[in-house]
Structures are given as C-alpha cells and as structure tokens.
SEMI-290852 format. One line per field, with one value per atom (N, C-alpha, C, O): x, y, z; atom name; residue in one letter. Coordinates in pm, 1 decimal. Layout:
N
X: X,...
Y: Y,...
Z: Z,...
bator: CA,...
gukol: A,...
% end
This chain:
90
X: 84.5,0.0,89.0,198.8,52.9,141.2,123.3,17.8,219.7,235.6,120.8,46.8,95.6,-47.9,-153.4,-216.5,-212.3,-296.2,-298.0,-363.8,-217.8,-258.7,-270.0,-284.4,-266.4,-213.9,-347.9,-371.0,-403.2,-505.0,-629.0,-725.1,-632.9,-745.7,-715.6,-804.3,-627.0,-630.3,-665.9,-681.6,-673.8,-728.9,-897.1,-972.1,-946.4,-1046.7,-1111.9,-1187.9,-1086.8,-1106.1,-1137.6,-1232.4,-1028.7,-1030.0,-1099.1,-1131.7,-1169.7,-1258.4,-1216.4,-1290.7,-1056.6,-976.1,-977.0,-977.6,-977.1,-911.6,-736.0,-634.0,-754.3,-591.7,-573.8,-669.1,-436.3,-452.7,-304.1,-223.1,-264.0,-173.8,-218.0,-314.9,-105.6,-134.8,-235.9,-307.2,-284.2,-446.1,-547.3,-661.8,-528.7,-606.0,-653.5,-571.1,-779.7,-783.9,-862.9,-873.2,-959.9,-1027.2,-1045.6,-949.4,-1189.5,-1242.0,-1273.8,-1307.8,-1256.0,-1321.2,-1453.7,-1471.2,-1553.2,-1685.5,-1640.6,-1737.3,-1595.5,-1564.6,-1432.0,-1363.5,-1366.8,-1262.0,-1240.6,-1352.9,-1171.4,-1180.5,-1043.5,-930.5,-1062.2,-980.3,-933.5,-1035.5,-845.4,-892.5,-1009.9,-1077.8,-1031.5,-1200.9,-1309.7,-1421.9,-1290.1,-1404.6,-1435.4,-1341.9,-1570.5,-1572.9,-1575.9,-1662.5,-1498.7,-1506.3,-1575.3,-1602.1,-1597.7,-1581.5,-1669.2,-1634.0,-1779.9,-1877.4,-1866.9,-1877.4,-1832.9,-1890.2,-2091.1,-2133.5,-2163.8,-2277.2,-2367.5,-2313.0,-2490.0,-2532.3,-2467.3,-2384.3,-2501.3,-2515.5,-2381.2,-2368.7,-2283.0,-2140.4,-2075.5,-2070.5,-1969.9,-1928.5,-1993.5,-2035.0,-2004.4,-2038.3,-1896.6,-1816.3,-1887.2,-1787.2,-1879.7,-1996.6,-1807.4,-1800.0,-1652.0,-1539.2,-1683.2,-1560.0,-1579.6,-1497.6,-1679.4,-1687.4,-1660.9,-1573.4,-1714.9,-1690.4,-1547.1,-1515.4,-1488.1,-1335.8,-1280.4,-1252.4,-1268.5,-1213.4,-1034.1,-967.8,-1016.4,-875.4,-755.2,-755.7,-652.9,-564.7,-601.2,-652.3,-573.6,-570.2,-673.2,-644.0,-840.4,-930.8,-905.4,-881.6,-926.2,-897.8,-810.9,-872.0,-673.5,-620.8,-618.2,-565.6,-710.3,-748.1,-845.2,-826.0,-984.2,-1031.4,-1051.2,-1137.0,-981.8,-918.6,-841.3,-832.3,-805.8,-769.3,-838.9,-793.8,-1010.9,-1096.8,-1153.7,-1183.0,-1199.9,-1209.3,-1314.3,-1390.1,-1360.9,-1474.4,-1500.1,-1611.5,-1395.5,-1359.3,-1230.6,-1113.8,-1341.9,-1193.8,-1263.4,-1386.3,-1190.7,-1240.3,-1142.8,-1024.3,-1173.0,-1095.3,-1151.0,-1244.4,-1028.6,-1093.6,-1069.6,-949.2,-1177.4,-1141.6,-1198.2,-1294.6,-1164.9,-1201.6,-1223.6,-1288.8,-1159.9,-1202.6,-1296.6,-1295.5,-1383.0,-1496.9,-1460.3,-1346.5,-1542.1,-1466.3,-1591.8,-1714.2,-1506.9,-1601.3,-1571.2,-1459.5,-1665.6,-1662.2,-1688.2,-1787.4,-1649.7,-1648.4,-1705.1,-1814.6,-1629.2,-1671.7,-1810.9,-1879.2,-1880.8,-1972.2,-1968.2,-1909.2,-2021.5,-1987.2,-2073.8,-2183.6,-1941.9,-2024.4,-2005.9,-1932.5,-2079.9,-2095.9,-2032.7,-2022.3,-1992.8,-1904.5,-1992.0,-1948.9,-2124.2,-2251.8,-2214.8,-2160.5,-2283.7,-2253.7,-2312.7,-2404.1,-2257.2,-2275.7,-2219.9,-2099.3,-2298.9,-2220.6,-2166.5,-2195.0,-2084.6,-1999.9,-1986.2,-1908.3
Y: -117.6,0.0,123.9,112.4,249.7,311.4,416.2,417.8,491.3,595.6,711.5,741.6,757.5,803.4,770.2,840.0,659.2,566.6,604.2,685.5,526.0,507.5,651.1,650.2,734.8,865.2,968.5,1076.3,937.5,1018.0,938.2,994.8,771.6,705.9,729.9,759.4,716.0,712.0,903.0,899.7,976.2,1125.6,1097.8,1124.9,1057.4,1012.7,947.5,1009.0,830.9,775.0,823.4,796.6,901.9,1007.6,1084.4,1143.0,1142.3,1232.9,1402.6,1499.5,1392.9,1519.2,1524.2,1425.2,1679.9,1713.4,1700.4,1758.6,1613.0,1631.3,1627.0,1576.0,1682.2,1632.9,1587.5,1625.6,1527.7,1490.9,1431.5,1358.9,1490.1,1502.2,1495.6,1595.0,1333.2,1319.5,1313.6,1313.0,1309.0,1206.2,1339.2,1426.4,1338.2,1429.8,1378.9,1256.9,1453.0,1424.0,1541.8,1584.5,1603.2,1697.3,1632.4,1699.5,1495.9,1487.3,1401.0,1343.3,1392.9,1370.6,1302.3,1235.5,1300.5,1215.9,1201.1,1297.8,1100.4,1082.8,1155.8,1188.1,1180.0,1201.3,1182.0,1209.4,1139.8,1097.0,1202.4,1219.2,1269.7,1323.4,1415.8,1447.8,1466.2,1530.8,1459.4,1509.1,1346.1,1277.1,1222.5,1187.1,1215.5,1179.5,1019.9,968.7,932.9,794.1,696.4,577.2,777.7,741.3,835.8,951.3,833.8,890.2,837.9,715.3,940.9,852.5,926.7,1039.9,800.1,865.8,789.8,707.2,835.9,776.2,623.1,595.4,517.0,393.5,344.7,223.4,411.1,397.4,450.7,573.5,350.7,424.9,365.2,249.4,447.8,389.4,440.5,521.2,377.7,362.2,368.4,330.5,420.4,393.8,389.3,373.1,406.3,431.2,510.7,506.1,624.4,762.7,681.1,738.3,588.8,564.4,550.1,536.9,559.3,495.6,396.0,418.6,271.9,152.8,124.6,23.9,211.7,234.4,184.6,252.5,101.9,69.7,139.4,81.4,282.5,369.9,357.1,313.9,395.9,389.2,263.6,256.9,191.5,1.5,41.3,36.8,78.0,69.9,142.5,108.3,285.4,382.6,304.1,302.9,223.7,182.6,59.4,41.1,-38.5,-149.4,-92.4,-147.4,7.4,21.0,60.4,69.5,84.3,104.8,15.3,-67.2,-38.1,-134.8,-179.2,-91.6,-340.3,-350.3,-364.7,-411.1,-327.6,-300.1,-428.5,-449.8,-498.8,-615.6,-565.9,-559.3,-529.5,-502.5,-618.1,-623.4,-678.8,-767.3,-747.4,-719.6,-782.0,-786.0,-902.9,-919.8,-1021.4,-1114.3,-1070.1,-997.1,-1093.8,-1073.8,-976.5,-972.5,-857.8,-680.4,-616.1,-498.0,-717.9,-732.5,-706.0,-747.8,-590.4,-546.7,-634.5,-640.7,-687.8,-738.5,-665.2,-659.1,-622.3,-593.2,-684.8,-756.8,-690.2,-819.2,-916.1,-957.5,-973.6,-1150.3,-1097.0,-1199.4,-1008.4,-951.3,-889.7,-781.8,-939.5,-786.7,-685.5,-678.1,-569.8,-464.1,-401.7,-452.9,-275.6,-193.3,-50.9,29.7,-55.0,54.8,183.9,274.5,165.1,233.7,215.8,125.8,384.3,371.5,250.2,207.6,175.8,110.2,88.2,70.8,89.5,68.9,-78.5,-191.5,-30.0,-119.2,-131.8,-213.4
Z: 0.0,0.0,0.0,54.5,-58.5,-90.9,38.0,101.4,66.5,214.6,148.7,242.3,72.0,10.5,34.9,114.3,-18.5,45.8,231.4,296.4,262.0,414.6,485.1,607.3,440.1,527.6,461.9,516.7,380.6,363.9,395.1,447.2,357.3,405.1,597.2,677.3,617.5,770.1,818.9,940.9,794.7,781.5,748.6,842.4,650.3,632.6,742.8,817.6,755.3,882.2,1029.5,1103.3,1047.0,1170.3,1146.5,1249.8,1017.9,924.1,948.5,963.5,945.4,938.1,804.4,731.3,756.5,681.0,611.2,648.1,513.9,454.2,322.2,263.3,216.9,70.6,41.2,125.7,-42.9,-53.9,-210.5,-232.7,-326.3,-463.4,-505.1,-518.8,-549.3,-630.5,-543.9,-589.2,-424.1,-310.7,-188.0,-160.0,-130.7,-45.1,33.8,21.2,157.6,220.3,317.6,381.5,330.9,388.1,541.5,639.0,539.2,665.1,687.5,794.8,575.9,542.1,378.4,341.9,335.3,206.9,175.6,209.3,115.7,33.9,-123.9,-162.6,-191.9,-291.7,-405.0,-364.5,-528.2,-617.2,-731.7,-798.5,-778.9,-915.7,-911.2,-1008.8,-754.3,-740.5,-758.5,-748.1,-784.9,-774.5,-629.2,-557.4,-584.7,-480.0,-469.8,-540.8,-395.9,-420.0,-299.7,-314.6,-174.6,-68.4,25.1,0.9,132.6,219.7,313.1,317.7,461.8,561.5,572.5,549.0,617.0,614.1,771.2,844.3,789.3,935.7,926.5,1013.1,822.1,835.2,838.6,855.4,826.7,744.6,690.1,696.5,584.7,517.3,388.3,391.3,265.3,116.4,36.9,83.8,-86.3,-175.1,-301.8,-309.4,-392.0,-535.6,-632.2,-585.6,-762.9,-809.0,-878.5,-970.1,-893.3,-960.5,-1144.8,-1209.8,-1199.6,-1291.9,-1378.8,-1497.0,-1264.9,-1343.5,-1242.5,-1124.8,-1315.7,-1298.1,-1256.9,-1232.3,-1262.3,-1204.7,-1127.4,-1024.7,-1123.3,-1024.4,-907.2,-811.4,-909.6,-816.1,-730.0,-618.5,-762.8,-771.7,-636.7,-516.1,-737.5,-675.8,-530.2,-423.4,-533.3,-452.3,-317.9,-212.0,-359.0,-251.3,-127.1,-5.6,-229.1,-136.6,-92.3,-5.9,-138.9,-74.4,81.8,191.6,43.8,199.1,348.6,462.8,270.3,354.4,425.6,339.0,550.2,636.3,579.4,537.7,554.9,477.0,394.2,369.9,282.1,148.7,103.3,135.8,2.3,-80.8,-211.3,-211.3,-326.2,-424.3,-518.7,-485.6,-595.1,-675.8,-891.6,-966.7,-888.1,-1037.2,-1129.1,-1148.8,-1215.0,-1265.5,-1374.8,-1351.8,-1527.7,-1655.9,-1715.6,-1820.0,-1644.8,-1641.0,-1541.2,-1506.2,-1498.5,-1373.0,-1296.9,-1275.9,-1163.1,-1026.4,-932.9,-944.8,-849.8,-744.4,-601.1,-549.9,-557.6,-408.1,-296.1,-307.6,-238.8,-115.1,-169.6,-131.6,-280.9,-382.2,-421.1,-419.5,-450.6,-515.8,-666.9,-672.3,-793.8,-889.5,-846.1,-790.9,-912.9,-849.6,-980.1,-1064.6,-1003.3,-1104.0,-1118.5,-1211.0,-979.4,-896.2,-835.5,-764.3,-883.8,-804.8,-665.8,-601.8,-627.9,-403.7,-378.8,-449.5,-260.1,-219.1,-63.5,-46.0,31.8,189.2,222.4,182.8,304.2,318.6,480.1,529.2
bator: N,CA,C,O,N,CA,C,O,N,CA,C,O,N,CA,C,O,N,CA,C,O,N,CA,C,O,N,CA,C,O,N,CA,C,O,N,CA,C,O,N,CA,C,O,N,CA,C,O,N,CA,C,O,N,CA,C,O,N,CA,C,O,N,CA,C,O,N,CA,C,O,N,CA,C,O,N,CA,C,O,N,CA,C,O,N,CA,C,O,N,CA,C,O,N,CA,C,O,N,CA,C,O,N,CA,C,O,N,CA,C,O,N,CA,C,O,N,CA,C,O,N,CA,C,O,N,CA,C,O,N,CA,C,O,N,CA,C,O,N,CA,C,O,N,CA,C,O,N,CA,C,O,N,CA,C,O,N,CA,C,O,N,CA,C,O,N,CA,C,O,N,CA,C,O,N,CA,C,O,N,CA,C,O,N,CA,C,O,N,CA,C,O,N,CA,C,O,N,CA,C,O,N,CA,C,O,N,CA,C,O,N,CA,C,O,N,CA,C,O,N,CA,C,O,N,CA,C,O,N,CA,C,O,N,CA,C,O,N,CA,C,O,N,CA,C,O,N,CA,C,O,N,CA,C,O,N,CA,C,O,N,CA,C,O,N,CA,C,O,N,CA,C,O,N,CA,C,O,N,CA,C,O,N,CA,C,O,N,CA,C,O,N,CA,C,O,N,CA,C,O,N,CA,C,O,N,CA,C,O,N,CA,C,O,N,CA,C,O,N,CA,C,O,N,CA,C,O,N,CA,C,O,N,CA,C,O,N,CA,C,O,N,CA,C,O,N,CA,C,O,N,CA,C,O,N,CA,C,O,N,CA,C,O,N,CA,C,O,N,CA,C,O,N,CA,C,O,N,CA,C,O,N,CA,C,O,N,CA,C,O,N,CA,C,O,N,CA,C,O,N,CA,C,O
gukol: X,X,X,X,X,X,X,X,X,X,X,X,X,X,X,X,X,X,X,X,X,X,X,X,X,X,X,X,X,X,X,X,X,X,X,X,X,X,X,X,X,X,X,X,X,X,X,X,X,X,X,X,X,X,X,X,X,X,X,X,X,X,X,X,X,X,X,X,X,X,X,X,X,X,X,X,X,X,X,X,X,X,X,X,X,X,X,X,X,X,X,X,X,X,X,X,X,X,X,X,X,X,X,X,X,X,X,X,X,X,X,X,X,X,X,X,X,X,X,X,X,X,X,X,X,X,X,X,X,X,X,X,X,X,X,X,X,X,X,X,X,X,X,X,X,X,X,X,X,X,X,X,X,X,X,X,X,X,X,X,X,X,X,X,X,X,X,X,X,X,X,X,X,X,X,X,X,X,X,X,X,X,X,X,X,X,X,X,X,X,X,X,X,X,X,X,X,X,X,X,X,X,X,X,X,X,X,X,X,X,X,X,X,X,X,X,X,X,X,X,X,X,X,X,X,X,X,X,X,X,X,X,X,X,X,X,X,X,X,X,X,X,X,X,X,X,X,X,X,X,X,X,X,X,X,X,X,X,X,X,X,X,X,X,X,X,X,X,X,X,X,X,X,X,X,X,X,X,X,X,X,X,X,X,X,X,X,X,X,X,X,X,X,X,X,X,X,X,X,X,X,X,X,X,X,X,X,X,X,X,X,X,X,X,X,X,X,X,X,X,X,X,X,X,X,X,X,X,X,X,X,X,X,X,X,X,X,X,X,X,X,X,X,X,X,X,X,X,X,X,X,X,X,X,X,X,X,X,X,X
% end
C-alpha cells in the first residue's frame, strides 16, 4: 500500500481534513482526481468508483475497512460480489 494511500485514508477515517497530490479528504468524504469515491454517512461508510475503474481507484479503497475489491475478466467485485461501482455501503 502506498504511504499516500494510508495517510489520507487514515485522515479520512479520523474524518480530518488532509490532501496529498491526487487524493484528499475533507473529513466527510474521500476524494480521487475530485471525484468523490468514498462517504462517511449515518449507516457507514459507502464507496463507489466515480466511474473509473482504475488501479488507483482500486487501490485507494481497498484500503478502507470492509472493502476487498478484486478484479477477474475486467470485472470489479466488491467483497466476492460484482459490483458496477454504483454507491454502495460497506
């Protein structure tokens, strides 16, 4: 996992504000490229992938607790689920 990754999902988490290059977090969402990828909300947290299928994408929130995202045949599965990359809580 890259020191990127862990240091802004873990800001997230704590739901501080931090940014660090592509990757940010207000505190209340994650975000990619400005896309938002990631909510904490009453029930949780939800995920998407803002419509891009991405390593990155992939690898931001694989690091979120809850979160196994895998990919077989171009297909993303979320916790051994396909997923479509629509929100979804986790």
């Amino acid at each position: 996992m890259r020191t990127i990754t862990k240091t802004i999902v873990g800001s997230f988490l704590r739901k501080e504000a931090k940014s660090s290059g592509n990757t940010s977090t207000n505190g209340k969402s994650l975000f990619l490229h400005g896309n938002e990828i990631a909510r904490h909300t009453a029930n949780g947290i939800e995920v998407t992938n803002a419509g891009w299928s991405s390593n990155t994408t992939k690898e931001r929130l694989n690091a979120l607790p809850g979160v196994v995202i895998h990919q077989k045949d171009y297909r993303w599965y979320l916790n051994g689920f396909p997923w479509d990359g629509s929100w979804k809580l986790v």
